[in-house]
N, CA, C and O atoms as a DFTB+ gen file, in Angstrom:
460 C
 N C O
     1  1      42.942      -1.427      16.868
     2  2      41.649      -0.899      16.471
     3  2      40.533      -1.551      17.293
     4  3      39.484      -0.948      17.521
     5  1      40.800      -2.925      17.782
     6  2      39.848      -3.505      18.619
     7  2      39.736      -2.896      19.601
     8  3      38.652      -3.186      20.107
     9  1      40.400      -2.009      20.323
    10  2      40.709      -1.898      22.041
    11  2      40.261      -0.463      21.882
    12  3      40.043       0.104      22.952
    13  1      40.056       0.328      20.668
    14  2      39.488       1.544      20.442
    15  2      38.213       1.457      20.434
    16  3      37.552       2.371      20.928
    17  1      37.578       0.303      19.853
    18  2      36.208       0.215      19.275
    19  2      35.534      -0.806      20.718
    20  3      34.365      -1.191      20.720
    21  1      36.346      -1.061      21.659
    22  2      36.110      -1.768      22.687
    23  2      34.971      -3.662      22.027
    24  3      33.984      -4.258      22.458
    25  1      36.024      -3.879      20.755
    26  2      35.057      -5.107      20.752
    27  2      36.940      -6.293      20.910
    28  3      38.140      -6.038      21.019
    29  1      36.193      -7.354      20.835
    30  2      37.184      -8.690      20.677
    31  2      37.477      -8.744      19.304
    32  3      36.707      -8.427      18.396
    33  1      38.933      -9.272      19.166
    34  2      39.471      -9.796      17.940
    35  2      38.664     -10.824      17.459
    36  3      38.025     -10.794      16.407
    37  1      38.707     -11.623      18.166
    38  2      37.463     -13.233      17.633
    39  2      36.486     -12.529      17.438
    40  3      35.901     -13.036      16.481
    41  1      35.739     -11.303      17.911
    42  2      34.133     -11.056      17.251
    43  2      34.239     -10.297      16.164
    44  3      33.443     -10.252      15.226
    45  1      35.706      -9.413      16.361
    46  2      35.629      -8.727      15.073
    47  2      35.699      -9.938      13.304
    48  3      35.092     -10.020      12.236
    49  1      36.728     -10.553      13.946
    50  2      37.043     -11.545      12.594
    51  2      35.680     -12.377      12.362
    52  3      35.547     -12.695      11.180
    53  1      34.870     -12.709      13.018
    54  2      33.770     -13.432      13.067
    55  2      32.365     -12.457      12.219
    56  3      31.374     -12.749      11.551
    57  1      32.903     -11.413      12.644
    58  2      31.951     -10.365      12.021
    59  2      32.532     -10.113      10.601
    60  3      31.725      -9.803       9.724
    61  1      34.091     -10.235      10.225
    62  2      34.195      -9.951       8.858
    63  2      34.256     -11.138       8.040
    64  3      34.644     -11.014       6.878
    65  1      33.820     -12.641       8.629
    66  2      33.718     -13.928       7.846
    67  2      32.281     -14.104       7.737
    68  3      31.877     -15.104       7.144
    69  1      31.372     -13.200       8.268
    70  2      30.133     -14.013       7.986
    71  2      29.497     -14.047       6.779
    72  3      29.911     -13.382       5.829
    73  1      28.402     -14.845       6.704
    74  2      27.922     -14.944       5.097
    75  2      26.754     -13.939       5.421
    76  3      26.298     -13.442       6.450
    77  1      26.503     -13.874       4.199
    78  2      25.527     -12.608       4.054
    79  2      24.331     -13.167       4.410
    80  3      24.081     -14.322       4.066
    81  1      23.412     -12.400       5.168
    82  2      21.927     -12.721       5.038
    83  2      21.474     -12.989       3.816
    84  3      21.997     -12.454       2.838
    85  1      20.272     -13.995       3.678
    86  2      19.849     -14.386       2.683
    87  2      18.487     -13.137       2.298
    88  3      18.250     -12.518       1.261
    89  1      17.857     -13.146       3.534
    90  2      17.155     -12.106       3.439
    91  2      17.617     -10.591       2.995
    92  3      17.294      -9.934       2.005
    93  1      18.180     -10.389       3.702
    94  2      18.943      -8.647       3.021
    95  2      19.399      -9.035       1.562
    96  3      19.224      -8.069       0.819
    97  1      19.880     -10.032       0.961
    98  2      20.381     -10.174      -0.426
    99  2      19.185     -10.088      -1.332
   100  3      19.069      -9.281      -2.254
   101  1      18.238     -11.069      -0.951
   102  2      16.768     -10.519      -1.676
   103  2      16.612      -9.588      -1.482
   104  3      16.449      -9.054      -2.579
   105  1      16.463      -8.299      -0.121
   106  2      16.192      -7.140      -0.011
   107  2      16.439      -6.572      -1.282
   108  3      15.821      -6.224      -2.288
   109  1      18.008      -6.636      -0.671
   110  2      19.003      -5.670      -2.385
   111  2      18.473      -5.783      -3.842
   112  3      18.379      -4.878      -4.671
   113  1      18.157      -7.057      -3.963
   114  2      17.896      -7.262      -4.933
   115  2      16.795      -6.491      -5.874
   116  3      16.675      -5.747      -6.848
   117  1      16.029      -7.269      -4.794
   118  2      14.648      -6.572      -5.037
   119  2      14.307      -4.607      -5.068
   120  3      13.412      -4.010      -5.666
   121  1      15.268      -4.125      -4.299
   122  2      15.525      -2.952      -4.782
   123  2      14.844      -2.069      -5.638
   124  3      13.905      -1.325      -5.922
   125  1      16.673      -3.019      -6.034
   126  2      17.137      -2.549      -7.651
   127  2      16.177      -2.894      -8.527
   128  3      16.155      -2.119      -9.483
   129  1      15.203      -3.937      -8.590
   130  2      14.311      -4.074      -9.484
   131  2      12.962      -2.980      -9.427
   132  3      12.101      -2.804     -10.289
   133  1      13.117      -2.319      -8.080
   134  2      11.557      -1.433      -7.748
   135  2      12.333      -0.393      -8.227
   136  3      11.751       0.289      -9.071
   137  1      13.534      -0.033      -7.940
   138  2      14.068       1.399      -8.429
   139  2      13.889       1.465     -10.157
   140  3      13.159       2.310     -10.675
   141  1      14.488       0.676     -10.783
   142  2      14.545       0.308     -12.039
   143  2      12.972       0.095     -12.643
   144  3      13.004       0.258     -13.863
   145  1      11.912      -0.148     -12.267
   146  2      10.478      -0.084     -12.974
   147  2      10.044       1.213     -12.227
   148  3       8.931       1.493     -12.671
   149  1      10.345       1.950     -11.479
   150  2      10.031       2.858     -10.862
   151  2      10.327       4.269     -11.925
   152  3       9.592       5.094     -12.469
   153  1      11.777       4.037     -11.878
   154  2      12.183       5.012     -12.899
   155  2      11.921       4.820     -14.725
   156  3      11.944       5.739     -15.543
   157  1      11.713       3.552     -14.968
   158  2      11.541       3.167     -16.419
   159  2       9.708       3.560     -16.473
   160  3       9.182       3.813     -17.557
   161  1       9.065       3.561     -15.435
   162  2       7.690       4.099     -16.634
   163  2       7.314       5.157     -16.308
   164  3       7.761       5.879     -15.416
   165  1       6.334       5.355     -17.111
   166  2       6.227       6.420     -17.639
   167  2       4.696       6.824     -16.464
   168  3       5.110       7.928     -16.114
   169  1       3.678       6.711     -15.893
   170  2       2.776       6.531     -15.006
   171  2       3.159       6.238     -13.874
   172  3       3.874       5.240     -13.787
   173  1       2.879       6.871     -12.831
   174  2       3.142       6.935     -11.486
   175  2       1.809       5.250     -11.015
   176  3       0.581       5.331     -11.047
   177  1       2.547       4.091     -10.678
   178  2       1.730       3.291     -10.170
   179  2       1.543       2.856      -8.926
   180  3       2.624       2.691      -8.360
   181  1       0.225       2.492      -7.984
   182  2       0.273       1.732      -6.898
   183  2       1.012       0.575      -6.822
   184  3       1.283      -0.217      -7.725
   185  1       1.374       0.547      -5.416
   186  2       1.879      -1.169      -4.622
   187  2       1.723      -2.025      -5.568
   188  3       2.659      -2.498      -6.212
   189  1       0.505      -2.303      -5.738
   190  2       0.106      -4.045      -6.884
   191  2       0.461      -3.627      -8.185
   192  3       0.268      -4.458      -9.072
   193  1       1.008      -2.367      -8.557
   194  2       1.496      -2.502     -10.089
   195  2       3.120      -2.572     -10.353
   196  3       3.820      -2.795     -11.342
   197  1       3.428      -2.188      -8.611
   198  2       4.986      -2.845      -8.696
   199  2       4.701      -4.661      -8.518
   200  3       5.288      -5.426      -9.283
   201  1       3.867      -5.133      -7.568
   202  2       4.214      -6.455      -7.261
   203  2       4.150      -6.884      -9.059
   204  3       5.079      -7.183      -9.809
   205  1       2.946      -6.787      -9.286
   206  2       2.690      -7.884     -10.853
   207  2       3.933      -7.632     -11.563
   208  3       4.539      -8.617     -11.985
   209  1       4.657      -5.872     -11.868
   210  2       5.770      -6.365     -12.737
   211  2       7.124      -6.935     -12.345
   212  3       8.117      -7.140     -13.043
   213  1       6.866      -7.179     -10.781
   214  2       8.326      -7.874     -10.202
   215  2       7.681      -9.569     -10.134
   216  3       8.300     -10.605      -9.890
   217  1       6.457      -9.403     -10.398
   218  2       6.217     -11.082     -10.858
   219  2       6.490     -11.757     -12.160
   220  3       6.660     -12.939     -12.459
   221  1       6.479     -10.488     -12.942
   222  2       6.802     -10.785     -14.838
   223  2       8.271     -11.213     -14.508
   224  3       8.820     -12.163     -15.068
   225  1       8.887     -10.399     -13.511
   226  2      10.008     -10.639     -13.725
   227  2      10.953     -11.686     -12.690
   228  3      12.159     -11.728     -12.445
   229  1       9.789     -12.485     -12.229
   230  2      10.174     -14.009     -11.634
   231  2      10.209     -13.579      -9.733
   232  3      10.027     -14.365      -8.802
   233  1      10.524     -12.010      -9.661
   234  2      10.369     -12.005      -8.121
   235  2       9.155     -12.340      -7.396
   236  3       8.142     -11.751      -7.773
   237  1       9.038     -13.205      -6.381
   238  2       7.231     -13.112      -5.486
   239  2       7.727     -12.320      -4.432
   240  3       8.859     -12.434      -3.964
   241  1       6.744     -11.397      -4.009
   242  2       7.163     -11.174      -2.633
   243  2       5.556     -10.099      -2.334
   244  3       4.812      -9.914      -3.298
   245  1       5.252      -9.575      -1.146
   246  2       4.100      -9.399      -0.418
   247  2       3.977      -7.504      -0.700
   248  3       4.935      -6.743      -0.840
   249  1       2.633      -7.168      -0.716
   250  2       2.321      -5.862      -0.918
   251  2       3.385      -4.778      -0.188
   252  3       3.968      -3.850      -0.747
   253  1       3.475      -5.240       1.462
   254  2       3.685      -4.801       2.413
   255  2       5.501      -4.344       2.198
   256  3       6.035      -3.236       2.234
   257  1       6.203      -5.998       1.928
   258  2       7.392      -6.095       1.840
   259  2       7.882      -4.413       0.274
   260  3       8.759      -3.551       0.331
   261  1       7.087      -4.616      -0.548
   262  2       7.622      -3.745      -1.621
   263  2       6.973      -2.483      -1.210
   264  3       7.261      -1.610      -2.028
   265  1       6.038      -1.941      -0.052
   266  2       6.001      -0.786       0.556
   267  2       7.041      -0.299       1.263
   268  3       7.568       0.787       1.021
   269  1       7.370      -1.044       2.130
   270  2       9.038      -1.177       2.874
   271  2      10.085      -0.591       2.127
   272  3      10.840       0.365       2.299
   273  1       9.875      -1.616       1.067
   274  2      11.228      -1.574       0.419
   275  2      11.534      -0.227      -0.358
   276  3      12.617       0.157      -0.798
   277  1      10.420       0.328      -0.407
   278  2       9.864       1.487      -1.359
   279  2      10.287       3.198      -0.576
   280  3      10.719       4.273      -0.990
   281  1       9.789       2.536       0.937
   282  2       9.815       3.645       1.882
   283  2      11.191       3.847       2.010
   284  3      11.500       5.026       2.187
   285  1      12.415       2.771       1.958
   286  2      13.778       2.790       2.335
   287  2      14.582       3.523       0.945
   288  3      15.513       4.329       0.934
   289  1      13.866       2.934      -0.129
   290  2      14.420       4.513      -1.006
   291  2      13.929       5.220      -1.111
   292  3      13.893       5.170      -2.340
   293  1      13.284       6.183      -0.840
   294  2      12.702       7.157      -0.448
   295  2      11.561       7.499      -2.009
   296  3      11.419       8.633      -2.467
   297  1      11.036       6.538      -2.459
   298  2      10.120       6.612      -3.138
   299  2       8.538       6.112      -2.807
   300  3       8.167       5.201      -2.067
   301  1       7.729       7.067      -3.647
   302  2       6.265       7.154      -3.168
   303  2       5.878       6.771      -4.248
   304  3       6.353       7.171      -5.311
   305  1       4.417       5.451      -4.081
   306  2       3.702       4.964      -5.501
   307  2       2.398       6.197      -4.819
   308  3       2.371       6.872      -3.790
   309  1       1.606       6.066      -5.779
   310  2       0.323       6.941      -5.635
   311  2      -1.083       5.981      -4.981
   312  3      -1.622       4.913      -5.272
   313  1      -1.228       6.772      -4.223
   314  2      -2.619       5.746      -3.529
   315  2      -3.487       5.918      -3.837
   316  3      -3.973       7.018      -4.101
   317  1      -4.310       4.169      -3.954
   318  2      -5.670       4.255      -4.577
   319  2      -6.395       4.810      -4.080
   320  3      -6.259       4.925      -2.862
   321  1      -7.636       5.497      -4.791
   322  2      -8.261       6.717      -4.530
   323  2      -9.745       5.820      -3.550
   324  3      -9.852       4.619      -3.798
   325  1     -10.453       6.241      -2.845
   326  2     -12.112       5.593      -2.543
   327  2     -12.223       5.733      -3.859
   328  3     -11.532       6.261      -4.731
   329  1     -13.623       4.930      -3.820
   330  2     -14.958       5.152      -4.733
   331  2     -15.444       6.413      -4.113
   332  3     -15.474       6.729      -2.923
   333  1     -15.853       7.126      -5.270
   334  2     -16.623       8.448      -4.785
   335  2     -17.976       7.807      -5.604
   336  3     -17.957       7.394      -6.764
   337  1     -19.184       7.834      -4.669
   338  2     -20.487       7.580      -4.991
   339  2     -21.208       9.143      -5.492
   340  3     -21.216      10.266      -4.989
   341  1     -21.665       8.669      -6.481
   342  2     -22.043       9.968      -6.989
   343  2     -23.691       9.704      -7.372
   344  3     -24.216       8.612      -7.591
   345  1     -24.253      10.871      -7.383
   346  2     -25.952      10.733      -7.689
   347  2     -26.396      11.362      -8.938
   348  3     -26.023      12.523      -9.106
   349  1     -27.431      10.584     -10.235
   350  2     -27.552      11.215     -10.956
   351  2     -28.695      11.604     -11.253
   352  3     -29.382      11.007     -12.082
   353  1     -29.043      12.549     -10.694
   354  2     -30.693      13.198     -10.819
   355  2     -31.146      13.960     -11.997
   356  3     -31.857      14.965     -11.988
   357  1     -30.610      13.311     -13.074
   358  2     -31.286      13.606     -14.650
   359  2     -31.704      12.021     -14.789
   360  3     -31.289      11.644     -15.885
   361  1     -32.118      11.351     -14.358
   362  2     -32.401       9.813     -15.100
   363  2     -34.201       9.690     -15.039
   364  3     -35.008      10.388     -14.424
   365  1     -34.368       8.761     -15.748
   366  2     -35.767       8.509     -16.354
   367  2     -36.820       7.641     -15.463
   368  3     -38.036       7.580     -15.647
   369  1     -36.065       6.989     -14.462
   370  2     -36.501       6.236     -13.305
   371  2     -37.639       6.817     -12.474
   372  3     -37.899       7.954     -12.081
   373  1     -38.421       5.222     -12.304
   374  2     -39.067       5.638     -11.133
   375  2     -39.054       6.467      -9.588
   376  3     -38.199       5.994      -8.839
   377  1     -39.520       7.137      -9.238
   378  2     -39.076       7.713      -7.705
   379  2     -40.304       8.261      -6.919
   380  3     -41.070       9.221      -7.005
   381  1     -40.089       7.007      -5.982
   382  2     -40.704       7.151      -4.896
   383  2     -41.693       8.359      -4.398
   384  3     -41.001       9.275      -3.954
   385  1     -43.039       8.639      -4.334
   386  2     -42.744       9.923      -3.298
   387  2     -42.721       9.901      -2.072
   388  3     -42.567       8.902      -1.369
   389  1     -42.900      11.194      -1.665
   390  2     -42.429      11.483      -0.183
   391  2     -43.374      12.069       0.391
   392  3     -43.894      13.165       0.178
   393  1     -43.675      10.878       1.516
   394  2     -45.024      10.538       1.988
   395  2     -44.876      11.305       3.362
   396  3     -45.794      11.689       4.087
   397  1     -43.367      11.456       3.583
   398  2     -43.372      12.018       5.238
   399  2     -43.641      13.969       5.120
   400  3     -44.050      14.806       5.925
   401  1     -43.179      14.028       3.741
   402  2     -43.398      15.718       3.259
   403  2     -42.213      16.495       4.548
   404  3     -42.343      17.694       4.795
   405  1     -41.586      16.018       4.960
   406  2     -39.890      16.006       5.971
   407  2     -41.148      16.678       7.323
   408  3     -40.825      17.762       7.808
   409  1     -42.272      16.131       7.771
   410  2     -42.739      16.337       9.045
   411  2     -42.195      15.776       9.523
   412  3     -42.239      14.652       9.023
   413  1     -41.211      15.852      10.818
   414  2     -40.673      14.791      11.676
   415  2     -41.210      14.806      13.311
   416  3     -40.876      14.388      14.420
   417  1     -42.033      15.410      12.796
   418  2     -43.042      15.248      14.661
   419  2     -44.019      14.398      14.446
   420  3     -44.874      14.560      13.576
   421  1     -43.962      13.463      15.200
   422  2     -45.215      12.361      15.217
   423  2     -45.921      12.437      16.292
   424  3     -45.470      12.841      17.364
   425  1     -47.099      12.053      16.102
   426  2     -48.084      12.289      17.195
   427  2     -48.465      11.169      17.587
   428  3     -49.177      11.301      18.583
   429  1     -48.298       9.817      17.195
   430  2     -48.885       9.179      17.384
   431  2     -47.287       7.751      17.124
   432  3     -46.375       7.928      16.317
   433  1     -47.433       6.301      18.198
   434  2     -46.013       5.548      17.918
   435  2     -46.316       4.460      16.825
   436  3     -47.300       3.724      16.889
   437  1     -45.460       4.427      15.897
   438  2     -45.409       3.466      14.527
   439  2     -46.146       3.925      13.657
   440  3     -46.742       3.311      12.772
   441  1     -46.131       5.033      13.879
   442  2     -47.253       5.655      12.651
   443  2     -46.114       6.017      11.474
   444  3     -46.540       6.026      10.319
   445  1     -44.610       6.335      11.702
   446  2     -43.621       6.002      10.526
   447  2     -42.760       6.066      11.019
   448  3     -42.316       6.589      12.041
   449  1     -42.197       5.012       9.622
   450  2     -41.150       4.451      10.035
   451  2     -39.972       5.044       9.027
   452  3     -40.290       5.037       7.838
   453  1     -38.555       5.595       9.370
   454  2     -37.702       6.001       8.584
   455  2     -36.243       5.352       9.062
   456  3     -35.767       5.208      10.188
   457  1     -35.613       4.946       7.434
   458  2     -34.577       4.075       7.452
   459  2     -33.301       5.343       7.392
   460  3     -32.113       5.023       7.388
């Protein structure tokens, strides 16, 4: 089977004694814990609402790493939305008037100034 697969006996046996990455074993691990809160609630959550409950549950690990890990099972958290700035022109407030009356030809320099 070696001389098919064109590798060495010593690399093959070397390849079936090694110890496992430590890293890929956390990988796995960690998973199973994003699959498992993934599928147990009930609300579709962002990145930081997987990290905090894989912190309840003693795992640390980085926003980025449980995006990864997220993308490799083919699951999507929901992304935080902007701030949408909104204007509310029923309020009781003072307001300015409007001194330029929207003339924007000046005749004359520093006679106004607009931010």
């Amino acid at each position: 089977m070696c001389k098919v697969l064109e590798v060495s006996r010593s690399g093959y046996y070397k390849w079936l004694k090694r110890k496992p990455n430590k890293r890929k074993e956390e990988n796995d691990k960690l998973k199973l814990k994003i699959a498992e809160i993934y599928w147990q609630s009930k609300v579709p959550m962002v990145a930081l609402g997987f990290i905090e409950n894989l912190e309840t549950k003693a795992f640390r690990c980085n926003k980025k790493r449980v995006e990864r890990l997220m993308k490799e099972l083919g699951l999507k958290a929901i992304q935080k939305r902007k701030f949408k700035a909104t204007t509310n022109s029923n309020h009781n407030l003072p307001v300015n008037e409007n001194i330029l009356n929207r003339e924007f030809d000046v005749k004359e320099r520093n006679k106004v100034w607009v931010s």
